[in-house]
C-alpha positions as CSV (number, residue, x, y, z in Angstrom):
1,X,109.7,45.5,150.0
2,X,108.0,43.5,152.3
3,X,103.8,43.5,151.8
4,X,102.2,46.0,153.9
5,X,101.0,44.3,156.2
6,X,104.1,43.3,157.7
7,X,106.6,46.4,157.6
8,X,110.0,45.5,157.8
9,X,111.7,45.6,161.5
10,X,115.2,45.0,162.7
11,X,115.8,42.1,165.3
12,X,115.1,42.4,168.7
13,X,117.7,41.2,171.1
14,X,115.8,38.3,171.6
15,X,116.4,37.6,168.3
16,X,120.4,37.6,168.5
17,X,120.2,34.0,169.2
18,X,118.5,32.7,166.2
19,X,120.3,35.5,164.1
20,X,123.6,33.8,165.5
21,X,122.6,30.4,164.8
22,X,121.9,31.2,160.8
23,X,125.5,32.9,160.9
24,X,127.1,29.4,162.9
25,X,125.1,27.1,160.6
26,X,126.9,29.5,157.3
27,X,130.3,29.3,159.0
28,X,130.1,25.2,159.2
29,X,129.4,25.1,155.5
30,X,133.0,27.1,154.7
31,X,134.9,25.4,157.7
32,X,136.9,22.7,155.9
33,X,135.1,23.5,152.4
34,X,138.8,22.5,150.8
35,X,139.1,19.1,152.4
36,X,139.2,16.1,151.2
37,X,136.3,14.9,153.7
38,X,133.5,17.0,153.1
39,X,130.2,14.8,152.6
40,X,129.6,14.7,149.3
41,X,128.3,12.6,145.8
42,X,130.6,9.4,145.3
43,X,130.7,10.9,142.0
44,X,131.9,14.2,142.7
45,X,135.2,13.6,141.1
46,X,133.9,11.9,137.7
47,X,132.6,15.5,137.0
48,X,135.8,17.0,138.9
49,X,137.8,14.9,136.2
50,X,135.7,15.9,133.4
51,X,135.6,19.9,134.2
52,X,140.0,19.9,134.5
53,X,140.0,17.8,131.1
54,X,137.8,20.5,129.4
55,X,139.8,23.4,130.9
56,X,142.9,21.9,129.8
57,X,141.0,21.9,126.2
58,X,140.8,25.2,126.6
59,X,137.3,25.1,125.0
60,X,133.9,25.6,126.8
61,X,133.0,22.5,124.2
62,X,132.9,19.4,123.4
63,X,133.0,18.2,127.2
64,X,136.5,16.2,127.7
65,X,136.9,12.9,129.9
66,X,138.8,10.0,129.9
67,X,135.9,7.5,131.5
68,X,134.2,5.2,129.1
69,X,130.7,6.8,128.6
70,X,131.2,9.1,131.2
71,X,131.4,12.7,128.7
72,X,127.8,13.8,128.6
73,X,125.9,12.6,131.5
74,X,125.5,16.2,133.2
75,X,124.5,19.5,131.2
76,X,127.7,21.6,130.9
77,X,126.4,24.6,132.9
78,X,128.0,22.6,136.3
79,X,131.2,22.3,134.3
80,X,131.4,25.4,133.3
81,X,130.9,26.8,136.7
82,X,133.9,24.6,137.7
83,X,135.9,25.9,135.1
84,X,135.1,30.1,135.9
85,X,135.8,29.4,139.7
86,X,139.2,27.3,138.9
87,X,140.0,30.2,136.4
88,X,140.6,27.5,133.1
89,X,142.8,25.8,135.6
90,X,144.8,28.5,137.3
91,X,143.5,28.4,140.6
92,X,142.7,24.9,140.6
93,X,141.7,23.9,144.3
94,X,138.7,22.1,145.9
95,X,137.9,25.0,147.9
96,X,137.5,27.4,144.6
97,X,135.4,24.6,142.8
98,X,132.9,24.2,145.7
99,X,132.5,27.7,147.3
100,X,130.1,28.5,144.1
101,X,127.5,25.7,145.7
102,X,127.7,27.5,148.9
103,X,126.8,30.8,148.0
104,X,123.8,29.0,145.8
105,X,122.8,27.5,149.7
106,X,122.9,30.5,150.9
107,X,121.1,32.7,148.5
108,X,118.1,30.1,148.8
109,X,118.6,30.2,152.6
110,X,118.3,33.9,152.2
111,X,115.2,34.2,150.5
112,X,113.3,31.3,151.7
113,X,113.7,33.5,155.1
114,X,112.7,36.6,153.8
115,X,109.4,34.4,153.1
116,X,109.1,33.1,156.0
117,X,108.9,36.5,157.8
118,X,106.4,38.1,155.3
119,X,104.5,34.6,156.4
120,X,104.4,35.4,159.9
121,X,101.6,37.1,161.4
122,X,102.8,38.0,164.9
123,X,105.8,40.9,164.7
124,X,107.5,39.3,167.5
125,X,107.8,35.9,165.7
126,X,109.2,37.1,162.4
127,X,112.8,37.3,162.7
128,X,112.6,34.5,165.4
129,X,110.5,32.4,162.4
130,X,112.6,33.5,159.1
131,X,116.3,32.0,160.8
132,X,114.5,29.4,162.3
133,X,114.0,28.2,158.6
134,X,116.9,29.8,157.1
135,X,118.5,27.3,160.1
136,X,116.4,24.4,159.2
137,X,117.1,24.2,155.2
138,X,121.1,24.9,156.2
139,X,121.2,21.9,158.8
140,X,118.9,19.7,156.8
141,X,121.5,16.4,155.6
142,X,120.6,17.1,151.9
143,X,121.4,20.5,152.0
144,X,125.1,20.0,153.8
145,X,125.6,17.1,151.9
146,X,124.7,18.7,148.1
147,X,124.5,22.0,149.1
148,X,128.5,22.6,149.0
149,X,130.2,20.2,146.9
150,X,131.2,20.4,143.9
151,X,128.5,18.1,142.7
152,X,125.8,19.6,143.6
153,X,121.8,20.3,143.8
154,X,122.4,23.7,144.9
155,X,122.2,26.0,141.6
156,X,119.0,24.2,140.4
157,X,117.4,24.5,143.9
158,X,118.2,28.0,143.1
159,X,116.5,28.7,139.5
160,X,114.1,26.4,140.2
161,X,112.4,28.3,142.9
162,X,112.6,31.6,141.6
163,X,109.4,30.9,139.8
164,X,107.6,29.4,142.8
165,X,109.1,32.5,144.5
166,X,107.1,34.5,142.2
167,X,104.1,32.6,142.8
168,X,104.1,32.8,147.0
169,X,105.3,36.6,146.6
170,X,101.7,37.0,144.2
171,X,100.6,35.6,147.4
172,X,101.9,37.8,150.1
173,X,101.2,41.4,148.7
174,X,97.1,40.9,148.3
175,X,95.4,42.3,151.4
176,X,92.5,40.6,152.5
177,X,90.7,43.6,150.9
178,X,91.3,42.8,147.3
179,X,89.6,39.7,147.1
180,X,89.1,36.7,144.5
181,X,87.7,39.2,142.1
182,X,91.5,40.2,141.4
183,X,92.7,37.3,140.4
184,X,92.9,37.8,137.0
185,X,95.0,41.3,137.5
186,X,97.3,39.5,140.4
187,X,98.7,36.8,137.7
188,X,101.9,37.6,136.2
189,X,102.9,38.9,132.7
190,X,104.5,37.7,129.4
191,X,107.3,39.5,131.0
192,X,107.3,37.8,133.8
193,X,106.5,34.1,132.6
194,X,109.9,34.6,130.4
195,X,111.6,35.6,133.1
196,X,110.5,32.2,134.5
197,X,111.4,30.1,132.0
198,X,114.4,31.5,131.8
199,X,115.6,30.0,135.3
200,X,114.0,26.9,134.5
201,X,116.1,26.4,131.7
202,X,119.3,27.6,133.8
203,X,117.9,25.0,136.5
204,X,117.4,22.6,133.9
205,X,121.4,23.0,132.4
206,X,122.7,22.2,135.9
207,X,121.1,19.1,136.1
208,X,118.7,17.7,133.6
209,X,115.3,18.8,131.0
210,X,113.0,16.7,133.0
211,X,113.5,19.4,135.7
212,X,111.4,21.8,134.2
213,X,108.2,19.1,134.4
214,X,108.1,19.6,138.0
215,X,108.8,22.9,138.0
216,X,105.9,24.0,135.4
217,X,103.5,21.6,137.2
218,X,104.0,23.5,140.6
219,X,104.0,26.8,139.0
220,X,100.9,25.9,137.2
221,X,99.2,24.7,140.4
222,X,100.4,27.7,143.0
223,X,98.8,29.9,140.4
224,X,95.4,28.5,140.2
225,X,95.4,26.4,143.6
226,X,96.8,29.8,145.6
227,X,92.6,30.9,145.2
228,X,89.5,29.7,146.3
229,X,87.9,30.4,142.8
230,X,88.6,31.1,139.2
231,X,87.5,32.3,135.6
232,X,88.0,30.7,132.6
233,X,89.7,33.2,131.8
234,X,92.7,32.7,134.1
235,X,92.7,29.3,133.7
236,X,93.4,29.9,130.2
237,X,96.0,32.3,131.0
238,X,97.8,30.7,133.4
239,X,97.9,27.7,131.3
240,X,99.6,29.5,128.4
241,X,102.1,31.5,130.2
242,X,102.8,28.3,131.7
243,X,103.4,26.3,128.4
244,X,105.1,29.5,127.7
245,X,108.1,29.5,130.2
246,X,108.3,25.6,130.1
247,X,109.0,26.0,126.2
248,X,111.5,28.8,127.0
249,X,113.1,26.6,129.7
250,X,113.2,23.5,126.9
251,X,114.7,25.8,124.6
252,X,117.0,27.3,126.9
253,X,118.3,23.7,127.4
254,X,118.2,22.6,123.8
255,X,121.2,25.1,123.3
256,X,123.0,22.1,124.6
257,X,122.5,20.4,121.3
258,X,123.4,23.7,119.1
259,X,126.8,24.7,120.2
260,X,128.1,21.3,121.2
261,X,130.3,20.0,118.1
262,X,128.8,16.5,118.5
263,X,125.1,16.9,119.3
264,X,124.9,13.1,118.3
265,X,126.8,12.2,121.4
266,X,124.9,14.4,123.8
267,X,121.7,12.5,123.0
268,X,123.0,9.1,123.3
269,X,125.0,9.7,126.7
270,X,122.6,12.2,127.8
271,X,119.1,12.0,126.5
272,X,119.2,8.7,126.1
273,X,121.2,6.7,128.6
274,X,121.1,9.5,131.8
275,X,117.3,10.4,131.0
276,X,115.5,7.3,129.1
277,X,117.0,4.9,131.0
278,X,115.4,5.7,134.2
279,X,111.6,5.1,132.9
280,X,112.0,1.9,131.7
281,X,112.6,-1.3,133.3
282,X,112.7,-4.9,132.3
283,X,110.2,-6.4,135.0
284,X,107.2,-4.3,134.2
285,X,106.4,-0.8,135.8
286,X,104.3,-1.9,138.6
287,X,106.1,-5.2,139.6
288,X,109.1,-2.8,139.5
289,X,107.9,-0.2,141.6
290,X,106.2,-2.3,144.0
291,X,109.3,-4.8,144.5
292,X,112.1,-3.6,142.4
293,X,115.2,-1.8,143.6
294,X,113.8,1.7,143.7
295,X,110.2,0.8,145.0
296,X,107.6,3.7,145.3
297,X,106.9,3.3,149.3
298,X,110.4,4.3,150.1
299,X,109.8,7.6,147.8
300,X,107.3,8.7,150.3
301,X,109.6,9.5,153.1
302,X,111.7,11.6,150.8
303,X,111.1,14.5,152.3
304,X,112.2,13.2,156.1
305,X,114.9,11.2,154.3
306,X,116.8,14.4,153.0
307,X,115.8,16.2,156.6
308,X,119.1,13.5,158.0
309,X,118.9,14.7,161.9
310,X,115.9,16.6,161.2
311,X,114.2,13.2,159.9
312,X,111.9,13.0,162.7
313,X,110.7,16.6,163.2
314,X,109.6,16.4,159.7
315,X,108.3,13.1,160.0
316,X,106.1,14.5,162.8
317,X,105.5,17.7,160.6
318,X,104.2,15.4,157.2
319,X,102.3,13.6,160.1
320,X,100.6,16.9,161.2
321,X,100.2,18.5,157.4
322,X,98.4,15.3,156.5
323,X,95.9,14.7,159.0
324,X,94.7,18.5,159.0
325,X,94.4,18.1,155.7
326,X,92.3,14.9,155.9
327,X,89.7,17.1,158.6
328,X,90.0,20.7,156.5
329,X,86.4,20.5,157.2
330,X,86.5,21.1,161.0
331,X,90.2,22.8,160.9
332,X,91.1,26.3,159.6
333,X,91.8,27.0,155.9
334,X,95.4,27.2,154.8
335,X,96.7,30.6,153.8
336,X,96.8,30.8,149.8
337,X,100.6,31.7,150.5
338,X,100.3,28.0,152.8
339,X,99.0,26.7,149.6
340,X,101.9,27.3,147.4
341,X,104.2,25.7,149.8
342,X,101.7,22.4,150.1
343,X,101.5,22.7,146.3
344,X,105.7,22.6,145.9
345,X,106.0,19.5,147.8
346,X,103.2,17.7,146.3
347,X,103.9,18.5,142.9
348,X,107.6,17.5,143.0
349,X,106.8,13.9,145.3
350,X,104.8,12.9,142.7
351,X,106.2,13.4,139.5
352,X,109.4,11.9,140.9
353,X,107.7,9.0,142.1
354,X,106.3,8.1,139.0
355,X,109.9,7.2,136.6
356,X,110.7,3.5,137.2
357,X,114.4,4.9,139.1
358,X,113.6,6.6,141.9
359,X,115.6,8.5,144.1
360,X,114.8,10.9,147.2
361,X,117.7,13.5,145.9
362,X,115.1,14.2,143.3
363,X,112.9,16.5,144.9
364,X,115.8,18.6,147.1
365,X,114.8,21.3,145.0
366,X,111.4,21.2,146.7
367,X,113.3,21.3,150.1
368,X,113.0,25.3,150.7
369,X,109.0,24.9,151.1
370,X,109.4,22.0,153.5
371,X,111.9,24.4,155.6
372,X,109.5,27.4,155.8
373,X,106.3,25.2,156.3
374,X,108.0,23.7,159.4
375,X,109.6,26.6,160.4
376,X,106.0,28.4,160.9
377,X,104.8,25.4,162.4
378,X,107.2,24.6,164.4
379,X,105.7,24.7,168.0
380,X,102.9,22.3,167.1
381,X,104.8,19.7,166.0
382,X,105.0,17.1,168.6
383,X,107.5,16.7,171.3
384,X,108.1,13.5,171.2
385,X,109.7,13.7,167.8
386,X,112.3,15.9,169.2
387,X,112.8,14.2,172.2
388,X,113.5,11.2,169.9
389,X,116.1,13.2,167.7
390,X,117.8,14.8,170.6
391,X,118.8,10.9,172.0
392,X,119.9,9.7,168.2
393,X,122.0,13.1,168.4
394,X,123.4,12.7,171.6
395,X,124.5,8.7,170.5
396,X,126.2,10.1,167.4
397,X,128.0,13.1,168.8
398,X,129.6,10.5,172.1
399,X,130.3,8.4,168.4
400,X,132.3,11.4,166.2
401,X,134.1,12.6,169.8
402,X,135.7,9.0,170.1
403,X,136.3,9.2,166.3
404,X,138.2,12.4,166.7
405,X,139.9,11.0,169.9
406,X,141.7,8.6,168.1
407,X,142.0,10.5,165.2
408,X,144.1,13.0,167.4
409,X,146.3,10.1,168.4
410,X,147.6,8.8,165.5
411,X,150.7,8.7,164.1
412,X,152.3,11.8,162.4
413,X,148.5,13.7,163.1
414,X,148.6,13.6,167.2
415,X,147.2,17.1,168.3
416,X,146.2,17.9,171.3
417,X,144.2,20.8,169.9
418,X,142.3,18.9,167.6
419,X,141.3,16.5,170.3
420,X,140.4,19.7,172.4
421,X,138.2,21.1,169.1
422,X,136.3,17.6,169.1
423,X,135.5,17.2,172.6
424,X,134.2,20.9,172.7
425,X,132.1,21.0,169.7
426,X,130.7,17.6,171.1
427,X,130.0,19.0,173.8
428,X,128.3,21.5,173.7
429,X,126.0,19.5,171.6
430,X,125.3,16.9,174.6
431,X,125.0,20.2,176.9
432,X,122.5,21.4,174.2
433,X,120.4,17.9,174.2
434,X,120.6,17.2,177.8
435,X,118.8,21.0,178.3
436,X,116.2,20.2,175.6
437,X,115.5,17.2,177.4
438,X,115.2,18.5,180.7
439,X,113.7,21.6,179.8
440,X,110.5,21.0,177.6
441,X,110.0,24.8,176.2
442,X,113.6,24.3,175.1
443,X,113.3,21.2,173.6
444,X,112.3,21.7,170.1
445,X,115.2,25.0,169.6
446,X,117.8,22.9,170.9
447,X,117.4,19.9,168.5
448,X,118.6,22.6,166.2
449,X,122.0,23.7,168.5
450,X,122.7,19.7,168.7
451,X,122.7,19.7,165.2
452,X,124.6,22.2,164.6
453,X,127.0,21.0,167.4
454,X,127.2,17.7,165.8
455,X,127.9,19.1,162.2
456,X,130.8,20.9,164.0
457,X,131.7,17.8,165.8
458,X,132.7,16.4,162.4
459,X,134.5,19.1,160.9
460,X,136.8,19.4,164.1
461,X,137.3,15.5,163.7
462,X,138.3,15.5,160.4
463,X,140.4,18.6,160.1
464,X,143.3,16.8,161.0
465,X,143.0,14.4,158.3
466,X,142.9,17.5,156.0
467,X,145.7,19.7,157.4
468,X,149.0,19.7,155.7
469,X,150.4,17.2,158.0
470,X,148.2,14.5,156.8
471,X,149.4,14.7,153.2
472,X,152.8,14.0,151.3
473,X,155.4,15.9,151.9
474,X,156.4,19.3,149.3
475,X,160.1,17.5,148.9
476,X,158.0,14.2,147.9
477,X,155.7,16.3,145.4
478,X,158.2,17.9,143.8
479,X,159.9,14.5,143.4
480,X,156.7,13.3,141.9
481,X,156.4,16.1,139.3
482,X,155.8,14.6,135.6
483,X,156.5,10.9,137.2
484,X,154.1,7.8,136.5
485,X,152.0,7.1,139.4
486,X,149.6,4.5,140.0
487,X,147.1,4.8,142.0
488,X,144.2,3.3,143.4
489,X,140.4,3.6,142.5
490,X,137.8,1.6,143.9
491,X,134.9,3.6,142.3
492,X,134.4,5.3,139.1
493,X,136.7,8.3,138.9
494,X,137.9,8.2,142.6
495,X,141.5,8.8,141.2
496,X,140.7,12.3,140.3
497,X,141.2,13.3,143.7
498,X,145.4,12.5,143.6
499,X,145.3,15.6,141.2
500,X,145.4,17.4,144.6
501,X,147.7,14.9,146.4
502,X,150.0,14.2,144.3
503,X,149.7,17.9,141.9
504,X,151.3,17.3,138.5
505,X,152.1,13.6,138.5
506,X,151.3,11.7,135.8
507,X,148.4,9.4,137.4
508,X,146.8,6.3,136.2
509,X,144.3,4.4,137.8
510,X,144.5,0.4,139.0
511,X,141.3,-1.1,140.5
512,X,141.3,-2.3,144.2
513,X,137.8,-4.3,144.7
514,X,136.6,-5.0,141.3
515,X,134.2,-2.2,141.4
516,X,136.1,0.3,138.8
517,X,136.2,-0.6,135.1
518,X,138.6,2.0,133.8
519,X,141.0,1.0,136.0
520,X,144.3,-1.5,135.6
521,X,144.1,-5.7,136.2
522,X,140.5,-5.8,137.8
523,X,140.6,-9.2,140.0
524,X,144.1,-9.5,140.1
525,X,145.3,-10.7,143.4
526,X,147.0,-7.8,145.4
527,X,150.7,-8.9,145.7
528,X,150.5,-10.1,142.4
529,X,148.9,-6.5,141.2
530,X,151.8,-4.8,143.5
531,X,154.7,-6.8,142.3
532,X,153.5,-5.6,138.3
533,X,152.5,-2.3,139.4
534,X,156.1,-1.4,140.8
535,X,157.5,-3.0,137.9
536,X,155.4,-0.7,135.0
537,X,155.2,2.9,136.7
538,X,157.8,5.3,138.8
539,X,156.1,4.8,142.0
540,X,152.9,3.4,143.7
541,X,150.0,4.1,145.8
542,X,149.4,1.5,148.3
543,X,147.1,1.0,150.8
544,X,147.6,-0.9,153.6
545,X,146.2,-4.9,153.1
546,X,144.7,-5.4,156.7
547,X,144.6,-3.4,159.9
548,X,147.9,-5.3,161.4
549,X,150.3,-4.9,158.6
550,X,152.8,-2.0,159.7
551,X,155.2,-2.1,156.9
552,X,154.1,-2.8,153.4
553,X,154.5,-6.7,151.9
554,X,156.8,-6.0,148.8
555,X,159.8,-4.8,151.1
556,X,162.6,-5.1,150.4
557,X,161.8,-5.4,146.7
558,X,160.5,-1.8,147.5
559,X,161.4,1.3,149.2
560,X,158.5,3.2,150.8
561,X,158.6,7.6,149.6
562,X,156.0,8.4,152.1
563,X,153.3,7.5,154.1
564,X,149.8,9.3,155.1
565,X,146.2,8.2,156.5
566,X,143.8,6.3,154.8
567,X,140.1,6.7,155.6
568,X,138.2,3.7,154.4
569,X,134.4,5.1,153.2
570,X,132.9,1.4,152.2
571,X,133.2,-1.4,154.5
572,X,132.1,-5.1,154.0
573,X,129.5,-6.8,156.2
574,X,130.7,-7.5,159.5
575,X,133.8,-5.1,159.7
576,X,131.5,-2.5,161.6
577,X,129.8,-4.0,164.9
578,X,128.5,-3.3,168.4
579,X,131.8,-4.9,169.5
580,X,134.2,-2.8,167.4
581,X,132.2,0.6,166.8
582,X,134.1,1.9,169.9
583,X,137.7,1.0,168.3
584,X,137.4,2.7,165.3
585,X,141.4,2.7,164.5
586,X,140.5,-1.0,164.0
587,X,138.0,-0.6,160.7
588,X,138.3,3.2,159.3
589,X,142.0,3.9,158.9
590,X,144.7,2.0,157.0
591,X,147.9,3.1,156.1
592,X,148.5,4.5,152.7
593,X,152.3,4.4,151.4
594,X,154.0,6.0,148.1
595,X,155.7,3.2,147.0
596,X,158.8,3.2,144.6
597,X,160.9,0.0,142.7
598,X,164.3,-0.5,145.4
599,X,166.2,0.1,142.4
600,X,165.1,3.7,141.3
């Protein structure tokens, strides 16, 4: 139950708003979950590829893949997941593999609200204050981006706050009445720091060990920075319950190493290459992370960096946080429960700015306390940053409507309905921004309707792209079944995904840019690649060569099965420019055809 002082109410209807805008914000993450579009990890289908070859094992270990050095690079707790949702292959469909992510995202959502209405001192405020946050952590980029794929930061954002949960709730039920002289009684128990490095360890089995650094240093910090003063005798015990869970998390972890048949790969691919690797460097530690490729200036704007839309409203927030800080003399006192949150973000910033590969995905699991700290000081961040962020808004959703225009007009995918989806969704995102900018009490709420608007904006643009319409036809599946396909790949793994377009081919991989090196004739010129290609399997994937080719080059040598939509995702310099962005159809799509020797 909530602490005392702040019984528990039901919302208002002035509430209904923000209540609905927590409910929209969930409904964008399942819209299109099963698509082929969904922003994502460029490596979401290496570890797609590895969980179906460990299913099809039919063992929970050794992890299967058929990448070079590409077995043991994530714990197998992700995999694992993959293989319970897809039921051991059974039910083997985007949507299954990623909806676990989702409910993560909104568990964390769920709680991180419930925090930020204890938090709130005013009655009125607390429901308005805990969606407010629920909304900001759902429409923050890092959290749509790996909050609902597959490859994900979801489940360890999840464990890895419990603890820090505990911490903030410690916080929240001590009345003003109890005092410093508590503190010793108010820490948690044996029981309790088990319990906490029992999540670690789940954290850490998503994604890595080093996870449970940060997450014992912040734990460590809430507990003793949270007060004003403290015996030796806390210190002490803090300090070993501490130690405690982070050797229960480490051991948790090391289970890895126990049941997996071949421990000796795990730390070579895992310990070794994935962890190791990213604390060295050949130039020196500081000439690297003053001037190397992961510098540690860009590491400070992690936090706005993963806020995407939301960049500049928590660049103003940071701005805010830090200069109170820098006059706490003259200012008021931050809440111990404030302190936790301030503790989380520091804690995380700097021990992931301190490895000599740095990247601002690292400290996502810090992102909760960044949404409830801005979601309780939300009116005094200044205007000017939302003003800012409503005009970036308004530019990208006039952008994603043209998209979707054209997108409703091509060939075989014309809808009328789609376009009508776009152009709504759109806008009511420019309706949303042009009110925020007229209306200055309405400015800072409605950044968060644009956002939404514009997260909907894309979904309606792609969902014709992912409809049934867009891919090969069932006749040209089933005439597929148990053939030799070739397809293309121009990143590590990227083939994976023809498991869905192509189900039960027989699909090997050819590289298109140079960039994959499990893939077939790297560097070969293309019509020389084509000519071999249709020559060595049953059929191949082609994409089209340049935006005015309409039929594909190895006609009449060939005979084309099918056709579908290409969406190009990396472009070369100078393809995209103020002159083309408006003509999209001449730089994102290509044809892709399913290609078979005349004579077969």
């Amino acid at each position: 139950m909530p602490p005392r002082a702040h019984p528990f109410h039901w919302p208002a209807r002035t509430d209904a708003g923000w209540v609905a805008l927590v409910f929209i914000a969930a409904f964008l993450y399942l819209w299109g979950l099963g698509g082929p579009y969904v922003p994502t990890n460029g490596d979401e289908m290496v570890y797609l590829h590895i969980a179906r070859l460990t299913a099809e094992s039919g063992h929970w270990l050794p992890l299967q893949s058929d990448l070079a050095g590409m077995r043991n690079t994530k714990p197998p707790l992700l995999i694992w997941q993959a293989i319970a949702a897809g039921d051991w292959g059974r039910h083997w469909s985007l949507w299954a593999l990623r909806l676990p992510s989702s409910l993560y995202t909104f568990a964390t959502a769920a709680v991180l609200g419930f925090f930020a209405f204890c938090m709130t001192e005013a009655a009125r405020d607390r429901w308005r204050n805990a969606c407010r946050a629920a909304a900001l952590y759902l429409l923050f980029f890092s959290t749509f981006r790996y909050g609902r794929a597959y490859l994900t930061s979801a489940p360890e954002t999840f464990w890895l706050a419990l603890a820090l949960w505990w911490a903030l709730w410690i916080r929240l039920r001590r009345t003003p009445a109890t005092g410093d002289a508590s503190a010793d009684a108010a820490l948690p128990g044996w029981i309790a720091y088990s319990l906490m490095g029992l999540t670690m360890g789940l954290g850490a089995a998503y994604k890595s060990f080093a996870l449970v650094a940060p997450a014992a240093g912040a734990l460590w910090c809430a507990l003793l920075l949270g007060e004003r003063r403290w015996r030796w005798s806390a210190v002490l015990r803090v300090t070993l319950g501490v130690a405690w869970s982070t050797v229960l998390g480490l051991a948790v972890f090391a289970l890895w190493f126990l049941l997996d048949p071949d421990p000796a790969a795990v730390w070579q691919e895992f310990v070794l290459g994935e962890n190791a690797a990213k604390m060295s460097g050949g130039q020196g530690y500081w000439h690297a992370a003053l001037y190397g490729v992961y510098p540690m200036w860009p590491q400070l704007f992690a936090y706005p960096a993963n806020a995407g839309l939301l960049a500049l409203p928590a660049t103003g927030f940071c701005w805010m946080a830090v200069s109170r800080l820098l006059r706490r003399r003259t200012g008021p006192a931050l809440t111990p429960a404030m302190r936790v949150l301030v503790v989380w973000l520091v804690v995380w910033l700097v021990v992931f700015t301190i490895p000599s590969q740095r990247s601002e995905r690292y400290v996502i699991p810090a992102m909760p306390a960044l949404a409830i700290a801005m979601a309780l000081y939300w009116e005094r961040i200044g205007r000017v940053w939302f003003v800012l962020t409503l005009l970036l808004t308004a530019v990208a959703l006039v952008l994603l409507a043209r998209i979707g225009w054209v997108i409703g007009g091509l060939e075989g995918l014309a809808s009328d309905a789609g376009r009508g989806l776009t152009l709504l969704a759109a806008g009511l995102g420019l309706g949303a921004a042009g009110l925020g900018l007229a209306r200055p009490r309405w400015t800072r709420n409605a950044v968060l309707v644009a956002c939404a608007a514009l997260y909907g904006t894309f979904g309606a643009m792609v969902a014709p792209l992912s409809g049934a319409d867009a891919g090969y036809s069932a006749a040209v599946q089933r005439q597929m079944q148990d053939r030799r396909v070739a397809v293309p790949n121009g990143f590590t793994g990227q083939y994976e995904r023809f498991h869905w377009v192509l189900p039960g081919a027989r699909t090997s991989p050819y590289d298109t840019d140079g960039r994959s090196t499990d893939a077939l004739y790297p560097g070969m010129p293309p019509q020389a690649r084509l000519a071999r290609l249709l020559q060595e399997f049953d059929a191949v994937v082609w994409v089209q060569d340049d935006a005015q080719q309409d039929q594909p080059s190895c006609l009449p040598q060939c005979r084309v099965l099918g056709q579908r939509w290409h969406v190009r995702s990396r472009h070369k310099g100078g393809e995209v420019t103020l002159a083309n962005v408006w003509y999209p159809q001449d730089w994102l799509f290509r044809r892709e055809w399913l290609l078979a020797p005349a004579g077969n």
